[in-house]
PLY file of the C-alpha trace (Angstrom):
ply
format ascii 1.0
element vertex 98
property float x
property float y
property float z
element edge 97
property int vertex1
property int vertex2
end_header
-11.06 4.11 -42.60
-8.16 6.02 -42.70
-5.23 4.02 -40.14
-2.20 6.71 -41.26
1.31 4.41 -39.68
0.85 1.73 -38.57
3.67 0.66 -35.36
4.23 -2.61 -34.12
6.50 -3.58 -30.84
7.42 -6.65 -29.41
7.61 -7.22 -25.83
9.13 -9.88 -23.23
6.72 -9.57 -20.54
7.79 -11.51 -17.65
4.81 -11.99 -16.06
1.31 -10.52 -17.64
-0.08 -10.76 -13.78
-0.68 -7.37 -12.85
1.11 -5.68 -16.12
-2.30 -5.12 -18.36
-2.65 -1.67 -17.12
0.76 -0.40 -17.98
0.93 -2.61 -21.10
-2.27 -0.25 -22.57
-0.67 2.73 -21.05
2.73 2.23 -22.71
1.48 1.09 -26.39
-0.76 4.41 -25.92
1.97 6.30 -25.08
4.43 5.55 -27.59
1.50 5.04 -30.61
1.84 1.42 -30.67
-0.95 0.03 -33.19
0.10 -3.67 -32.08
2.30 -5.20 -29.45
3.10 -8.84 -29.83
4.10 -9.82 -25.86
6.07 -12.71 -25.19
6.64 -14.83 -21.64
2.44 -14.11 -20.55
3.01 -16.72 -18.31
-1.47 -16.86 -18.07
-3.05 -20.25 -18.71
-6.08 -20.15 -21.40
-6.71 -19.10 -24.80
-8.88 -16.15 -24.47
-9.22 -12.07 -25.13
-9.24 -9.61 -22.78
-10.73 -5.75 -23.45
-8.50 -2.94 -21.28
-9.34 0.30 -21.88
-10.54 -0.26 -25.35
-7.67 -2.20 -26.57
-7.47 -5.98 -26.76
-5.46 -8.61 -25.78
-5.61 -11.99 -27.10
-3.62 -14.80 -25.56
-2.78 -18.07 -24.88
-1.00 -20.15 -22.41
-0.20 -23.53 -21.81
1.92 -24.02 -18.76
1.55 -21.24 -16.21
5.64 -21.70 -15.44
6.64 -20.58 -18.51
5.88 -19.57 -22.11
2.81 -17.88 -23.15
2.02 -15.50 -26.25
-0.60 -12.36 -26.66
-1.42 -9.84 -29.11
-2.50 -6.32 -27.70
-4.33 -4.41 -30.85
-4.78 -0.67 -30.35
-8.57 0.87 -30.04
-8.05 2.05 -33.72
-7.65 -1.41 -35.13
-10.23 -3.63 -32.67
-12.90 -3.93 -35.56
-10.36 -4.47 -37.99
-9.46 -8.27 -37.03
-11.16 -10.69 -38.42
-9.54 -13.97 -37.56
-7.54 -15.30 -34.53
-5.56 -18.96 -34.28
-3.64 -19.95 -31.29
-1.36 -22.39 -32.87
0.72 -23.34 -29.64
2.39 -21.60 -26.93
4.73 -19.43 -28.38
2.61 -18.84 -31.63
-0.73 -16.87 -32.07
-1.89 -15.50 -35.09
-3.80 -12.68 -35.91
-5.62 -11.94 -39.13
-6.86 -7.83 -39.90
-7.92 -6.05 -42.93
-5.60 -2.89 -43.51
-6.64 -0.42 -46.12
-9.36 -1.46 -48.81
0 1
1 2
2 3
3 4
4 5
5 6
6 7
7 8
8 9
9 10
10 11
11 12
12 13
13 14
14 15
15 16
16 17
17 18
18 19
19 20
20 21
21 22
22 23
23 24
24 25
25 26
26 27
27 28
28 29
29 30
30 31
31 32
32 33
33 34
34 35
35 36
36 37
37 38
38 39
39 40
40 41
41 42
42 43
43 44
44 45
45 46
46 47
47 48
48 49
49 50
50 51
51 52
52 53
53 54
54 55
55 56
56 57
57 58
58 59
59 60
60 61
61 62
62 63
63 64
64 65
65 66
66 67
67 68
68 69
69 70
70 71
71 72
72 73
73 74
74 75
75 76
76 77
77 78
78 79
79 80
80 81
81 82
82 83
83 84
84 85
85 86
86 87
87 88
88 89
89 90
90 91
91 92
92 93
93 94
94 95
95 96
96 97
């Protein structure tokens, strides 16, 4: 699989609630392979699809705090691992390359 640049962005959300949509629309936008969002302020430690990308997260308190991962359409089948660790830290495992 050829993957060419990779880009990576890091976001401080707000509030996730209602922001999914424009999250895809901007990463698609400006070529964004994976966006690391901050502030999700959503409770649970689960994965979303939207529009062919996906978002995993993980929240704790719904007042603050919160982490996700959005990885573009191109890089989906790519992960192979995902650990919440707490609620500011998520990590993502994908194979790049051979």
């Amino acid at each position: 699989m050829e993957l060419g640049k990779l880009r990576f962005a890091s976001w401080n959300i707000g509030v996730l609630t209602g922001q999914s949509i424009k999250l895809v629309t901007t990463s698609y936008r400006r070529k964004i392979s994976i966006a690391c969002i901050q502030e999700t302020k959503w409770v649970g430690a689960k994965v979303k699809e939207i529009d062919g990308y996906k978002l995993w997260y993980l929240g704790l308190n719904r007042a603050k705090n919160g982490v996700g991962v959005l990885v573009g359409r191109n890089l989906v089948e790519q992960v192979i691992e995902v650990r919440h660790k707490s609620g500011r830290i998520i990590f993502v495992k994908l194979v790049v390359g051979s």
